[in-house]
gemmi code that builds the backbone of each chain (N, CA, C; Angstrom):
import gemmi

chains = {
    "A": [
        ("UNK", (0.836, -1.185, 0.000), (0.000, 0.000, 0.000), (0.882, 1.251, 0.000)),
        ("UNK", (0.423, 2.218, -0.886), (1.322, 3.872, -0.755), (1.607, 4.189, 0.490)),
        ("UNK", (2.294, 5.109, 0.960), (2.475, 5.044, 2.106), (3.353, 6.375, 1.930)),
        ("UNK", (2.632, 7.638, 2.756), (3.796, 8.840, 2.956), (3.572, 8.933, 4.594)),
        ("UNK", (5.068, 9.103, 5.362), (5.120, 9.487, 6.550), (5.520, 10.297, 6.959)),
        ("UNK", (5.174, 11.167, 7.871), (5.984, 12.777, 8.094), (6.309, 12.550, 9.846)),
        ("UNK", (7.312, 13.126, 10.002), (7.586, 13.145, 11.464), (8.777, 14.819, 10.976)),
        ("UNK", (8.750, 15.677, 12.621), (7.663, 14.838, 13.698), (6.393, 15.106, 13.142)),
        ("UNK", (5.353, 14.820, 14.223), (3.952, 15.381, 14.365), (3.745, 16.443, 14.624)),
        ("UNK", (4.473, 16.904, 15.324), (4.394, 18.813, 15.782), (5.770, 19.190, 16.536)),
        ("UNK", (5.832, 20.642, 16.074), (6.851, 21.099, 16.799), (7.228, 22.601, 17.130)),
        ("UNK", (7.725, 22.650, 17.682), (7.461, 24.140, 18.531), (9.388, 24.643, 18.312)),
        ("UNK", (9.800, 25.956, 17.567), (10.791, 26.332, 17.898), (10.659, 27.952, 17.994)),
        ("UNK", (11.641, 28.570, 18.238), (11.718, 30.044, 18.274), (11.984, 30.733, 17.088)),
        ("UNK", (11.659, 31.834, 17.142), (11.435, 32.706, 16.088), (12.946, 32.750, 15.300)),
        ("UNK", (13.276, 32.766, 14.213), (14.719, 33.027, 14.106), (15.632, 31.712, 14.146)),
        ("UNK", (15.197, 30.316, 14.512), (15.917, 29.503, 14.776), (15.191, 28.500, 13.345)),
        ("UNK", (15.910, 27.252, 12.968), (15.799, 26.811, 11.430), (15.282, 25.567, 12.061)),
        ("UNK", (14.424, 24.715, 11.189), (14.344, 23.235, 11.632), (13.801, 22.823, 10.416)),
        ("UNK", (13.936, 21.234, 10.275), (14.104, 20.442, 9.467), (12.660, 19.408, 9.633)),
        ("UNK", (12.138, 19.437, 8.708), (10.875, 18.281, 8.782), (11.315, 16.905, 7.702)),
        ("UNK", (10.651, 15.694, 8.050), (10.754, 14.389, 7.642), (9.927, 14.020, 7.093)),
        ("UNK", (10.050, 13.490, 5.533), (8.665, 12.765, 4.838), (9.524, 11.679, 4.666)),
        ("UNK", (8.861, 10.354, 4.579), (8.841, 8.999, 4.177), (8.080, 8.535, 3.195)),
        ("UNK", (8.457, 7.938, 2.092), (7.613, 7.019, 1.663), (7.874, 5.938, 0.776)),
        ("UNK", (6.469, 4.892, 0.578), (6.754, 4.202, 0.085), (6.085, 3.751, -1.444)),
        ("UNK", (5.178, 4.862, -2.176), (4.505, 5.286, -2.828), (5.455, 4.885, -4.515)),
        ("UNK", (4.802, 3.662, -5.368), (5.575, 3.668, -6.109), (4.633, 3.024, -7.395)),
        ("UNK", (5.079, 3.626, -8.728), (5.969, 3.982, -9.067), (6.467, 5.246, -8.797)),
        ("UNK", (7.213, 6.435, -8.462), (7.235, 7.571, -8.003), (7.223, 8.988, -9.317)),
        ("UNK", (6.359, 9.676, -9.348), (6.462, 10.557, -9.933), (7.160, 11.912, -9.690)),
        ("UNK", (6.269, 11.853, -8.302), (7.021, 13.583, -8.116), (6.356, 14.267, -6.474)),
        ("UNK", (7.268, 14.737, -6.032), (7.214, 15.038, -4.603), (6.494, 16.560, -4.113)),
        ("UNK", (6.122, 16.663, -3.093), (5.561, 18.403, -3.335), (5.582, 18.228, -1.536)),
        ("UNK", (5.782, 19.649, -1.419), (5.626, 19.768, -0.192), (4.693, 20.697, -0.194)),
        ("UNK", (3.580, 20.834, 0.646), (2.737, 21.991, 1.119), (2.467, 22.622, 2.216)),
        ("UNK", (2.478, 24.277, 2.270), (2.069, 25.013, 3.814), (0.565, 24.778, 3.778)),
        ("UNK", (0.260, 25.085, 4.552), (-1.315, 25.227, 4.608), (-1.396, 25.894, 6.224)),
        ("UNK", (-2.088, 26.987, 6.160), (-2.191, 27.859, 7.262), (-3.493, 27.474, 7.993)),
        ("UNK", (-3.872, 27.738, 8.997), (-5.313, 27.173, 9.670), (-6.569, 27.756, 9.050)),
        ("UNK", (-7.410, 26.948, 8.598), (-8.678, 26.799, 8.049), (-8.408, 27.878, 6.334)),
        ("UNK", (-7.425, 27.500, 5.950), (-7.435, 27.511, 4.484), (-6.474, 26.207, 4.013)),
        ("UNK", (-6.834, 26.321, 2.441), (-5.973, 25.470, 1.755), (-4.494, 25.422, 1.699)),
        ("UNK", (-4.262, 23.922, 0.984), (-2.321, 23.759, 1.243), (-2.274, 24.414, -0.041)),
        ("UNK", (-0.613, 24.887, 0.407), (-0.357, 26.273, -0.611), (0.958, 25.426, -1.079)),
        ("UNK", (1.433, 25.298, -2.634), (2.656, 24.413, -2.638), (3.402, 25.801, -2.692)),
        ("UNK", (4.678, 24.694, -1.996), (6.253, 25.198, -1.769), (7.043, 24.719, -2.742)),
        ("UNK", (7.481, 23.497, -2.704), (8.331, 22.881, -3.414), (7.354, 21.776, -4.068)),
        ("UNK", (8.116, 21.681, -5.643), (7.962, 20.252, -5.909), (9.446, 19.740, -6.965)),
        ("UNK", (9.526, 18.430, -7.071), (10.499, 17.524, -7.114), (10.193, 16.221, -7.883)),
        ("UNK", (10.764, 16.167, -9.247), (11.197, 15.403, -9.521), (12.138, 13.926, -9.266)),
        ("UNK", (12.220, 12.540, -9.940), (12.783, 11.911, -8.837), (14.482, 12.503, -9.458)),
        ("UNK", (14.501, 13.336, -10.634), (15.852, 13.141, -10.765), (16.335, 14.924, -10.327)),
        ("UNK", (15.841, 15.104, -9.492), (15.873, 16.509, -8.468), (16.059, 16.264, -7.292)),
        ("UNK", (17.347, 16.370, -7.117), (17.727, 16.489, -5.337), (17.127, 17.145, -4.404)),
        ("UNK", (17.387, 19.173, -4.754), (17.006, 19.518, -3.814), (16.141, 21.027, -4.722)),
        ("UNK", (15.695, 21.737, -3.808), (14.484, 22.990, -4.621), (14.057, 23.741, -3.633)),
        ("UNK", (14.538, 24.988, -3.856), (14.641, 25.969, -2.837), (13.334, 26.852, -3.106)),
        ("UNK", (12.743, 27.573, -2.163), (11.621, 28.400, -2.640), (11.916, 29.645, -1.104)),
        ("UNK", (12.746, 30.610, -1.446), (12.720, 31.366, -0.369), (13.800, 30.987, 0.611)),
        ("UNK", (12.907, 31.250, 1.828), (13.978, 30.468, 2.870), (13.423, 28.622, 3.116)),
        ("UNK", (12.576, 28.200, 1.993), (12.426, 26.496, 2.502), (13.783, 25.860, 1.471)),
        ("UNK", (13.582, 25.042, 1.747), (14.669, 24.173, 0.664), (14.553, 22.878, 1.240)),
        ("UNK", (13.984, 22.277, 0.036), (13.561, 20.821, 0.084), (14.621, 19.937, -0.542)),
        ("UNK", (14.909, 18.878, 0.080), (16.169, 17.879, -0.616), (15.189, 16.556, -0.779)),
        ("UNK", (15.280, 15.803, -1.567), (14.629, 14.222, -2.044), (16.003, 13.337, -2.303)),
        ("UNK", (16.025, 12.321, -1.481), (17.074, 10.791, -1.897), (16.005, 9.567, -2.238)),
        ("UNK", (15.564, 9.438, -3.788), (14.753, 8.474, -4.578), (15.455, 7.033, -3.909)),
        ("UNK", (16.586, 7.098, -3.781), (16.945, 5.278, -3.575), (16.169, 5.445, -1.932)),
        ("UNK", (16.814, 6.163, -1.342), (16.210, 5.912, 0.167), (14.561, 6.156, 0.671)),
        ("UNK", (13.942, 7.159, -0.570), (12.664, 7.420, -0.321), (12.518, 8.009, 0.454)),
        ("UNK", (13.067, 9.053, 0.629), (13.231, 9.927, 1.639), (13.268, 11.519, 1.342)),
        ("UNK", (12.713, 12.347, 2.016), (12.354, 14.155, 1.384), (12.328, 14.522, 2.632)),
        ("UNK", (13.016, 15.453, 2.430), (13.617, 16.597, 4.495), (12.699, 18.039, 3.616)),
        ("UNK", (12.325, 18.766, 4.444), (11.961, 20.763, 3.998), (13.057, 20.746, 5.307)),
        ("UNK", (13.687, 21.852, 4.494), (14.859, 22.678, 5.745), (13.616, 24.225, 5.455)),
        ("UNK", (13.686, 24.845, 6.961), (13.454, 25.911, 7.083), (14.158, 27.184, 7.575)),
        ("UNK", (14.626, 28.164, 7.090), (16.052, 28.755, 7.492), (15.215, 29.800, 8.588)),
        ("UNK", (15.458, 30.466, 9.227), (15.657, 31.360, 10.190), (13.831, 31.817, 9.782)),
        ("UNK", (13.506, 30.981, 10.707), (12.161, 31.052, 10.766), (11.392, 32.198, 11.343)),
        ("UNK", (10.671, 32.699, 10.701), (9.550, 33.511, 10.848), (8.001, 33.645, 11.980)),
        ("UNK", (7.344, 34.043, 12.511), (6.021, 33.787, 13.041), (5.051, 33.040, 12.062)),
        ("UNK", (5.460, 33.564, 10.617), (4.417, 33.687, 9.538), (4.438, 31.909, 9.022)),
        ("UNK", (5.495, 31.268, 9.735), (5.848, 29.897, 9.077), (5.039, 28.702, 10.047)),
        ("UNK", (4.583, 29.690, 11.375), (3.690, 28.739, 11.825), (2.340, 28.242, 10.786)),
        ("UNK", (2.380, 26.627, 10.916), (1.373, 26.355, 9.661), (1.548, 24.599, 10.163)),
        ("UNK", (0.923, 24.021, 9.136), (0.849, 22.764, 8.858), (1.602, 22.605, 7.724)),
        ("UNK", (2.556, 21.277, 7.251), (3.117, 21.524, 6.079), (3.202, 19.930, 6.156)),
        ("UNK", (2.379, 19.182, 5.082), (1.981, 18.208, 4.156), (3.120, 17.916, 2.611)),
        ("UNK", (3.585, 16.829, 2.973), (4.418, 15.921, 2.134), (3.595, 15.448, 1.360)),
        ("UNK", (3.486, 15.677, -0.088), (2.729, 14.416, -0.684), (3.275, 13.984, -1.933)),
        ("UNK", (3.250, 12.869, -2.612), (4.150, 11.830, -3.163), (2.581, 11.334, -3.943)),
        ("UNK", (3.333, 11.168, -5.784), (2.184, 11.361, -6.445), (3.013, 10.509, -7.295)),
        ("UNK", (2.427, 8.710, -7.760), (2.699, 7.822, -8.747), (2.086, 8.444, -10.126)),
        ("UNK", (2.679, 7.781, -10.802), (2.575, 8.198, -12.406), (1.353, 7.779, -13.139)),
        ("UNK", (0.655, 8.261, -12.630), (-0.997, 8.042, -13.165), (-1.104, 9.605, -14.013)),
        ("UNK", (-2.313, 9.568, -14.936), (-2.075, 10.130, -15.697), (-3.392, 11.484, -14.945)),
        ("UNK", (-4.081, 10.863, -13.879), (-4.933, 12.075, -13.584), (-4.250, 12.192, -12.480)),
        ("UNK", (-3.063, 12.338, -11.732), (-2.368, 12.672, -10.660), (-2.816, 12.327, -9.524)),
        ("UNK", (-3.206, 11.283, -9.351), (-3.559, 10.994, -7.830), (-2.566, 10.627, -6.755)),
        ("UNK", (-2.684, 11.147, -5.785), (-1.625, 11.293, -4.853), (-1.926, 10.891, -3.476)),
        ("UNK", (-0.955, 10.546, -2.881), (-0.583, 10.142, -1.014), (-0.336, 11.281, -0.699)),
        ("UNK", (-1.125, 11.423, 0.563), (-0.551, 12.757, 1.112), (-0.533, 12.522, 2.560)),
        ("UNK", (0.821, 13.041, 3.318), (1.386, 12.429, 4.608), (-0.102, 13.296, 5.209)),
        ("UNK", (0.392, 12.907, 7.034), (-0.588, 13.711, 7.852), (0.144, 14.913, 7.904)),
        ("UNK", (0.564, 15.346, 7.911), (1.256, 16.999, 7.849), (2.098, 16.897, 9.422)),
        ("UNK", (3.165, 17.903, 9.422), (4.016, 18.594, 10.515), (3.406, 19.582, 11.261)),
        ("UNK", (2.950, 19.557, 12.376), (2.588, 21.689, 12.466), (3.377, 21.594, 13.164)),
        ("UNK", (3.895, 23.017, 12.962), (4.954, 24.067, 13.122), (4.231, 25.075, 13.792)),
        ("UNK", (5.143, 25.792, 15.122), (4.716, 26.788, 15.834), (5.911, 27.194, 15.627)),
        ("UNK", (5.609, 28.755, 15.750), (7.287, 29.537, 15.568), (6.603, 30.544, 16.767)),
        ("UNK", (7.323, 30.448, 17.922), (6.889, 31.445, 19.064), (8.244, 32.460, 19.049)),
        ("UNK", (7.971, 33.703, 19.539), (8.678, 34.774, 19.417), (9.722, 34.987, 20.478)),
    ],
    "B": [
        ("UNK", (-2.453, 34.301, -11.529), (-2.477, 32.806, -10.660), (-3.955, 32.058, -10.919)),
        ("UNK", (-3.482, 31.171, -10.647), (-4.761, 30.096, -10.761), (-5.519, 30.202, -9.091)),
        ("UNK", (-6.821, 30.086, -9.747), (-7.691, 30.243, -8.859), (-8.675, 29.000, -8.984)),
        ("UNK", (-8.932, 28.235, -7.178), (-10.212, 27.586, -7.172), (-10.877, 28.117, -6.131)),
        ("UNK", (-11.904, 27.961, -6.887), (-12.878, 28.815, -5.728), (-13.671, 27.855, -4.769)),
        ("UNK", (-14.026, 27.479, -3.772), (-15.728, 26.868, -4.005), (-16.383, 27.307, -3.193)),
        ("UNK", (-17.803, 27.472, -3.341), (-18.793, 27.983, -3.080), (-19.370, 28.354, -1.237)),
        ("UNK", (-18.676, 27.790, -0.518), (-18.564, 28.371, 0.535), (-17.470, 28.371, 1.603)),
        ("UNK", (-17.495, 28.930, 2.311), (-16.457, 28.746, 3.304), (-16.897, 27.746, 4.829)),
        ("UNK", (-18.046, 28.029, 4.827), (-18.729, 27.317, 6.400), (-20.026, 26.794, 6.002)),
        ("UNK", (-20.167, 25.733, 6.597), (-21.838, 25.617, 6.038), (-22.006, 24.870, 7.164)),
        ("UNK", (-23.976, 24.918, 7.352), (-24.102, 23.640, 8.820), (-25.304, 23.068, 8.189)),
        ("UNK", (-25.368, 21.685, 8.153), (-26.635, 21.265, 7.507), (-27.241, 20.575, 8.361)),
        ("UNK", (-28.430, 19.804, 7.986), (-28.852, 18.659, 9.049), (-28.996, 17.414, 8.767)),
        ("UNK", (-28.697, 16.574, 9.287), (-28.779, 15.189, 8.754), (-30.229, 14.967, 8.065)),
        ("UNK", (-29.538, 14.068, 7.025), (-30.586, 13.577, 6.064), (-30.310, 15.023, 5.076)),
        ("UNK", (-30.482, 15.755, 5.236), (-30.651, 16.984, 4.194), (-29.457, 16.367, 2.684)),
        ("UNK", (-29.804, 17.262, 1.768), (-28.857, 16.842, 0.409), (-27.915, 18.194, 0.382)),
        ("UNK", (-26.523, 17.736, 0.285), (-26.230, 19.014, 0.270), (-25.036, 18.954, -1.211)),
        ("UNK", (-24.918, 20.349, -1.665), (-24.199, 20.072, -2.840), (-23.061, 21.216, -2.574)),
        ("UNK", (-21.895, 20.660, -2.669), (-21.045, 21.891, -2.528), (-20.103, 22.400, -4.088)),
        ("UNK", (-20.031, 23.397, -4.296), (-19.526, 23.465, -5.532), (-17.959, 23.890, -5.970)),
        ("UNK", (-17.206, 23.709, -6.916), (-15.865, 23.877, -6.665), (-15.708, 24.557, -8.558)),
        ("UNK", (-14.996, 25.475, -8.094), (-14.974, 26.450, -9.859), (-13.328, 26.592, -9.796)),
        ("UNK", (-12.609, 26.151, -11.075), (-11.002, 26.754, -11.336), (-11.154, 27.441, -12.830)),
        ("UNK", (-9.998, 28.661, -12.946), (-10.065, 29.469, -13.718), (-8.944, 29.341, -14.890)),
        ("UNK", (-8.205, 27.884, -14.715), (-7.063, 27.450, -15.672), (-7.451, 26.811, -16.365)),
        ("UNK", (-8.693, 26.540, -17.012), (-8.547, 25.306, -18.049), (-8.054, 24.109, -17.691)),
        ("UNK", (-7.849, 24.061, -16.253), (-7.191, 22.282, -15.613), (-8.072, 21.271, -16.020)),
        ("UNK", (-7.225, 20.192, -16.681), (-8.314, 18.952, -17.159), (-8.608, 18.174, -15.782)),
        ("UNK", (-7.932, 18.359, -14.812), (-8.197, 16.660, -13.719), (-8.938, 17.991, -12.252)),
        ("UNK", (-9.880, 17.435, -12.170), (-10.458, 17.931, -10.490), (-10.547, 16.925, -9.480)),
        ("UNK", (-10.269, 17.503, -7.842), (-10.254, 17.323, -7.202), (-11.106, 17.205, -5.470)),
        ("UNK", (-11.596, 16.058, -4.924), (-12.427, 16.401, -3.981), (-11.846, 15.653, -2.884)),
        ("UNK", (-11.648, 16.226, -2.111), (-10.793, 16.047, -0.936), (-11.499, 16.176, 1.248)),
        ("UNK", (-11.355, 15.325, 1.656), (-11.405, 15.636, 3.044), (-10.875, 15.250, 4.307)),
        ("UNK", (-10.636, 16.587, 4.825), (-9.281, 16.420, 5.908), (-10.377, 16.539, 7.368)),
        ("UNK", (-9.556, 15.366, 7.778), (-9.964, 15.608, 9.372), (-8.567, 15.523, 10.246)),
        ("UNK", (-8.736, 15.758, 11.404), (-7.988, 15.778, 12.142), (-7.008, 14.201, 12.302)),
        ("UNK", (-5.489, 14.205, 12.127), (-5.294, 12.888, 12.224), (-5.053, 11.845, 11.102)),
        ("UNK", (-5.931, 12.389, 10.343), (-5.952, 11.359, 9.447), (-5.515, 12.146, 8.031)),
        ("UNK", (-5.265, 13.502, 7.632), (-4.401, 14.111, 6.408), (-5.870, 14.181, 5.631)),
        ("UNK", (-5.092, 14.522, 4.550), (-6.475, 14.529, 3.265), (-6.538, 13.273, 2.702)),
        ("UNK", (-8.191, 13.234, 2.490), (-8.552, 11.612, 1.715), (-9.131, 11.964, 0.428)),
        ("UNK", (-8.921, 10.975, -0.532), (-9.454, 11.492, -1.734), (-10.585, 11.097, -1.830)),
        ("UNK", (-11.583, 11.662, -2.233), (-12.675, 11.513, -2.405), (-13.539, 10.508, -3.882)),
        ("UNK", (-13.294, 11.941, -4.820), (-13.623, 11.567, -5.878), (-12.463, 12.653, -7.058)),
        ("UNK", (-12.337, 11.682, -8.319), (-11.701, 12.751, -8.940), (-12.097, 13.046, -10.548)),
        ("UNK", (-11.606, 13.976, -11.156), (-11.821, 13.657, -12.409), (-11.184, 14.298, -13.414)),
        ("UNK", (-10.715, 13.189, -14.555), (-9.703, 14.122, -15.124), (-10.528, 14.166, -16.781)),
        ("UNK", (-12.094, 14.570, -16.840), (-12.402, 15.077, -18.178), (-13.637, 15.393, -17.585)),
        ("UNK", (-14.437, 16.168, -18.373), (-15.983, 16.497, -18.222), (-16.108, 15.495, -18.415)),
        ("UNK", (-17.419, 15.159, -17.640), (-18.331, 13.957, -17.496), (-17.634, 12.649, -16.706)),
        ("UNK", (-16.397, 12.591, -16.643), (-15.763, 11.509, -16.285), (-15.637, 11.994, -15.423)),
        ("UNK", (-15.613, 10.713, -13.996), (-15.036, 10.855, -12.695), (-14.743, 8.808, -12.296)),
        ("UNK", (-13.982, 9.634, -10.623), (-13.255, 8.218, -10.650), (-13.532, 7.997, -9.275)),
        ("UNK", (-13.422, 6.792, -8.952), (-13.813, 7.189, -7.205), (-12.362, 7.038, -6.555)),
        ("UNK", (-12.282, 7.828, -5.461), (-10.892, 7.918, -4.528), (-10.865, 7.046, -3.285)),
        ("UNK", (-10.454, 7.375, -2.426), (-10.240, 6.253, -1.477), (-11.378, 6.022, -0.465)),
        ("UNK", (-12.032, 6.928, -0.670), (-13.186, 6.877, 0.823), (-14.751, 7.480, -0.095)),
        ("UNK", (-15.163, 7.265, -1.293), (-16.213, 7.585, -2.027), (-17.347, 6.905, -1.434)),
        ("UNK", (-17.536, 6.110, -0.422), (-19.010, 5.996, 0.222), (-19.669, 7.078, 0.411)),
        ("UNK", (-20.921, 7.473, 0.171), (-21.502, 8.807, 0.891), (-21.682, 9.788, 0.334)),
        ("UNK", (-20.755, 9.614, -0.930), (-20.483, 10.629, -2.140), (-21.191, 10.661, -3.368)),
        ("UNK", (-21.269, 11.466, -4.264), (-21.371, 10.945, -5.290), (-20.705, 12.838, -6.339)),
        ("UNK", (-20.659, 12.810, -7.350), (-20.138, 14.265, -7.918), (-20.469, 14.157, -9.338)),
        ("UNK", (-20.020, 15.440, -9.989), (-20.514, 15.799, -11.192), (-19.794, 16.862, -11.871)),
        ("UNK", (-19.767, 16.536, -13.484), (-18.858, 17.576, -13.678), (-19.325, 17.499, -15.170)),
        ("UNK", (-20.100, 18.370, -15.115), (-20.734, 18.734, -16.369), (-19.789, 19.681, -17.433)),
        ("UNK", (-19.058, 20.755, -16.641), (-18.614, 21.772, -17.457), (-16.962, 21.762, -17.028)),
        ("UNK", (-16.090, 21.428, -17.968), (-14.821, 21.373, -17.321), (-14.129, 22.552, -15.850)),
        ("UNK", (-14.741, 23.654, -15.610), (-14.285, 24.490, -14.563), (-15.197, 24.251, -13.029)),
        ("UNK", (-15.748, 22.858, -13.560), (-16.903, 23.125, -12.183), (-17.237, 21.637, -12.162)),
        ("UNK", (-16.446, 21.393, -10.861), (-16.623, 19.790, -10.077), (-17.232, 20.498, -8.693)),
        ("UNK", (-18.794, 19.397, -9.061), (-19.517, 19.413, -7.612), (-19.020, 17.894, -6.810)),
        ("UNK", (-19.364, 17.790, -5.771), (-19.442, 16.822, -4.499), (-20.873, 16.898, -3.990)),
        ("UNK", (-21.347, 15.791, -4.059), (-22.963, 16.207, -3.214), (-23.230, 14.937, -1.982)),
        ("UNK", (-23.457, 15.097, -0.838), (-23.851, 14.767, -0.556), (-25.607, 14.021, -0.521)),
        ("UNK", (-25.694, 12.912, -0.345), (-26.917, 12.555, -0.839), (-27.769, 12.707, 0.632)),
        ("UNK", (-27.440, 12.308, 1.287), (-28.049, 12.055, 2.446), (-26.995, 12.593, 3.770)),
        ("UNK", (-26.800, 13.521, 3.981), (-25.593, 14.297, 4.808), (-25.854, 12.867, 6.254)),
        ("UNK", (-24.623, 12.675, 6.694), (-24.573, 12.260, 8.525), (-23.269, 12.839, 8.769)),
        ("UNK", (-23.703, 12.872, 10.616), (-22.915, 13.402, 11.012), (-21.512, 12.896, 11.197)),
        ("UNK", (-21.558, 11.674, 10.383), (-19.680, 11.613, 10.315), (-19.084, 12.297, 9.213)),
        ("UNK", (-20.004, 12.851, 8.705), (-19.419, 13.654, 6.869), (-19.056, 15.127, 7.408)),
        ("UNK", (-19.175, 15.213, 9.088), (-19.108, 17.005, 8.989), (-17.132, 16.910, 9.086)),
        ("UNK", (-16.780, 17.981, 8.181), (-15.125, 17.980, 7.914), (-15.272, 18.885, 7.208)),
        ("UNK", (-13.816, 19.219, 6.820), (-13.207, 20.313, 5.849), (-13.173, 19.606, 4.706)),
        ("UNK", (-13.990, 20.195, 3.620), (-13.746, 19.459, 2.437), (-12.876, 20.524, 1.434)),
        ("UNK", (-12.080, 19.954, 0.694), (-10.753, 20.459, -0.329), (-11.346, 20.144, -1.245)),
        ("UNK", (-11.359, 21.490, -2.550), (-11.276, 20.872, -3.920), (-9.877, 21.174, -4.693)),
        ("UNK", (-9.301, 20.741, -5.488), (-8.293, 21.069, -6.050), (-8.279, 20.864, -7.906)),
        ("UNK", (-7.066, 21.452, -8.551), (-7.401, 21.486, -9.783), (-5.830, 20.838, -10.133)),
        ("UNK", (-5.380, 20.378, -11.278), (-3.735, 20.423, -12.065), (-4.281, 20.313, -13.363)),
        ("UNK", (-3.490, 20.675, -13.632), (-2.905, 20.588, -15.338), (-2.668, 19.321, -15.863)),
        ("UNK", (-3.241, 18.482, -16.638), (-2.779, 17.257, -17.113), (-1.196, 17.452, -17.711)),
        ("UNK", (-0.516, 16.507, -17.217), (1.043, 16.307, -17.271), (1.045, 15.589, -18.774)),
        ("UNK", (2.220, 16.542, -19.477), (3.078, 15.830, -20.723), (4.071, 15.718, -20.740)),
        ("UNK", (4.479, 14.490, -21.036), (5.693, 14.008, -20.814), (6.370, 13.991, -19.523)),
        ("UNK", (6.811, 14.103, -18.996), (7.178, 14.076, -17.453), (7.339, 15.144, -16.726)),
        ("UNK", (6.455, 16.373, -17.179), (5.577, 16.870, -16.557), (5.267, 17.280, -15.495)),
        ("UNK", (5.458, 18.395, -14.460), (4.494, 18.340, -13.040), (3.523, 18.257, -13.201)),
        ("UNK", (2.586, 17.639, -12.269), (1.309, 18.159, -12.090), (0.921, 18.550, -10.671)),
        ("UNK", (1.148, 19.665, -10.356), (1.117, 20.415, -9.183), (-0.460, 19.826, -8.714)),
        ("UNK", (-1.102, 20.019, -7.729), (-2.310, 20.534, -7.643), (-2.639, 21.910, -6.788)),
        ("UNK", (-3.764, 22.633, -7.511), (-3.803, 24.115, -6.525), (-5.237, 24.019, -5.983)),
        ("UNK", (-5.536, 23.915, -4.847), (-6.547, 23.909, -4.264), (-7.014, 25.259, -3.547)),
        ("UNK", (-8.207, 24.948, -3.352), (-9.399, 26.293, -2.783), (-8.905, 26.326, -1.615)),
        ("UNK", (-10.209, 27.017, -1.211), (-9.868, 27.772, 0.715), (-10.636, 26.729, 1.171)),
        ("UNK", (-11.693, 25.364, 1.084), (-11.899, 24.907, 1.587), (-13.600, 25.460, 2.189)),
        ("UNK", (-13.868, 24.460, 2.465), (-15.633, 24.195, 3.236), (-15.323, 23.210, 4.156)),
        ("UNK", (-15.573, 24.237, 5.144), (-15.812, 23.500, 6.472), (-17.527, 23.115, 6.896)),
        ("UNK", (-17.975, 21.839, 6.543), (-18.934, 21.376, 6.702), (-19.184, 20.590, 8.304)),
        ("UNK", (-20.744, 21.708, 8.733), (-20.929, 20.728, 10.381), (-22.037, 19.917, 9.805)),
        ("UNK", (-22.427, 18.908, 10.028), (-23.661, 18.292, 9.836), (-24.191, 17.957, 11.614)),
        ("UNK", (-25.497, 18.489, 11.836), (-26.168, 18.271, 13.370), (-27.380, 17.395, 13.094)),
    ],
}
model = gemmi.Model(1)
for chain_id, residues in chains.items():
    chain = gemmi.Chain(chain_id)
    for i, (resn, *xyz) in enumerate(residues, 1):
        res = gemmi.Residue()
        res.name, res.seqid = resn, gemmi.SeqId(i, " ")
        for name, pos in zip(("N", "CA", "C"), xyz):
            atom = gemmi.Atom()
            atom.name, atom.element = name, gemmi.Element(name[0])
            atom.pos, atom.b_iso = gemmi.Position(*pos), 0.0
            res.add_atom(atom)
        chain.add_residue(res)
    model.add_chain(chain)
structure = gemmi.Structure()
structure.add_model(model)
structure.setup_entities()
């Protein structure tokens, strides 16, 4: 069965300080990776997306890296903001031709001041 | 930018009632999207469709049923609302992929549906 995993589940850092989120999966054949913010009670907004023959894809201060053999996708977040508190959803999309996709349970992120 | 809209932001219905929620994109996207997130469990796919008139069922289509008469406008209707259907429902839109291709998806602001 597809399978995207995100860890952690939540996490709390300070304003100004960087952290790193975890997607897993096992979703195959693999097309293409996306990461999404999604702020409370609106829609996920994409950040990055990724090819399998795309390492890494910067958008701002995120920068997403993908390792296809290991199945594995990190979002680095650099010197975080208030505005980055959010939910942010991994999802991993096989090569179907109407794009249907796995999508992890999401990270939330608190950025306290 | 691409825009999906759908038709409300909050709604509260009552069980048994029919409810139809509507979802409009402004790109010419061939494949739509119906989506619902609860707490815990991420987004589930609903139903999808990648032509007028065609749709497909997604992972949790009990309860559902949709329609897509005009390529910019995928409904979701509930037939018979219960109260395990009250959630945030997502619609989303992409671009059919050529050749290897993204196909992003860009989704709405979402309907937060209570059913009492």
């Amino acid at each position: 069965k597809n399978q995207v995993e995100q860890s952690p589940q939540s996490l709390i850092i300070l304003e100004g300080k960087n952290c790193t989120l975890q997607c897993n999966y096992t979703v195959s054949p693999f097309s293409n990776l996306r990461w999404y913010k999604q702020d409370t009670g609106r829609g996920p907004v994409s950040l990055t997306i990724m090819t399998f023959s795309e390492n890494t894809k910067s958008n701002g201060r995120y920068t997403a890296t993908l390792d296809a053999d290991t199945k594995q996708s990190s979002l680095h977040i650099t010197a975080s903001q208030l505005s980055d508190s959010a939910s942010y959803i991994c999802v991993v999309t096989g090569g179907t031709n109407a794009g249907k996709s796995t999508f992890g349970d999401g990270t939330t992120l608190t950025v306290k001041p | 930018d691409v825009k999906v809209t759908q038709s409300s932001r909050y709604l509260v219905k009552r069980t048994g009632e029919k409810v139809f929620l509507e979802c409009v994109q402004d790109m010419d996207h061939e494949n739509m999207f119906w989506y619902r997130q609860d707490p815990g469990l991420g987004l589930r796919l609903i139903y999808f469709s990648y032509d007028v008139k065609m749709k497909e069922k997604g992972d949790i289509p009990e309860g559902y049923s949709v329609s897509r008469e005009k390529k910019e406008r995928f409904s979701l209707i509930l037939e018979s609302a219960s109260t395990n259907q009250t959630s945030m429902y997502l619609c989303a839109s992409s671009p059919r992929p050529s050749g290897g291709g993204y196909n992003e998806q860009f989704f709405g602001p979402g309907t937060r549906l209570t059913v009492l």
